[in-house]
N, C-alpha and C positions, 0 to 999 in steps of 0.2 A: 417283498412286493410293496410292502405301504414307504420304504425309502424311494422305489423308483415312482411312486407317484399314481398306481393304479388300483383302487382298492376291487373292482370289479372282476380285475382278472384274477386277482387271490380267490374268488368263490368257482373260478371256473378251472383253475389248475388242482386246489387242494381236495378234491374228488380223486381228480388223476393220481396223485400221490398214494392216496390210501388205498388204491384200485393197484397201484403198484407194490406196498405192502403185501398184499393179498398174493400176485403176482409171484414175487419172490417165495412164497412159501410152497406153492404150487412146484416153481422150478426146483427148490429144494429136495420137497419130495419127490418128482422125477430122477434127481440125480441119485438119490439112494438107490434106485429101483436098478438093480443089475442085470435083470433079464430086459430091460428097457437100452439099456446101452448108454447109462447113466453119466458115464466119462464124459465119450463122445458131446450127450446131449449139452454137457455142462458147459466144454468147450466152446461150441459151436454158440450159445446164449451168449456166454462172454465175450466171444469176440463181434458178433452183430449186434450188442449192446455198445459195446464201445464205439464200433464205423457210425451207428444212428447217436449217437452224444459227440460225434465229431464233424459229421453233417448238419446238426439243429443247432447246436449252440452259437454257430457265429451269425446264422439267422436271427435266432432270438436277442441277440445283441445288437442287432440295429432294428428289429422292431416294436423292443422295450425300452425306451429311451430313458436314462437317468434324469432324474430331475436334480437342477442347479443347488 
């Protein structure tokens, strides 16, 4: 973030990140839970993780702009 030029928005994603740590451990432990249907749920997080990182990213790429 401080190459692309914005220091403000590094305070307001790096929240998001560690909330997304936290995140993943939660999914984690769902997936062990076999009477939860742990596979499935695993699956299913994996692939609408990826459709929403293939949907934002080319947004976020034209409205973080590189600086020169």
């Amino acid at each position: 973030m401080q190459r692309r030029g914005n220091e403000n928005l590094r305070h307001l994603l790096l929240p998001g990140f560690c909330a997304g740590l936290t995140t993943f451990s939660a999914v984690a432990g769902l997936t062990l839970e076999p009477s939860e249907g742990g596979t499935l749920f695993l699956f299913h997080n994996v692939i609408f993780s990826m459709f929403i990182i293939l949907l934002i990213l080319p947004i976020a790429r034209k409205v973080i702009a590189v600086r020169p």
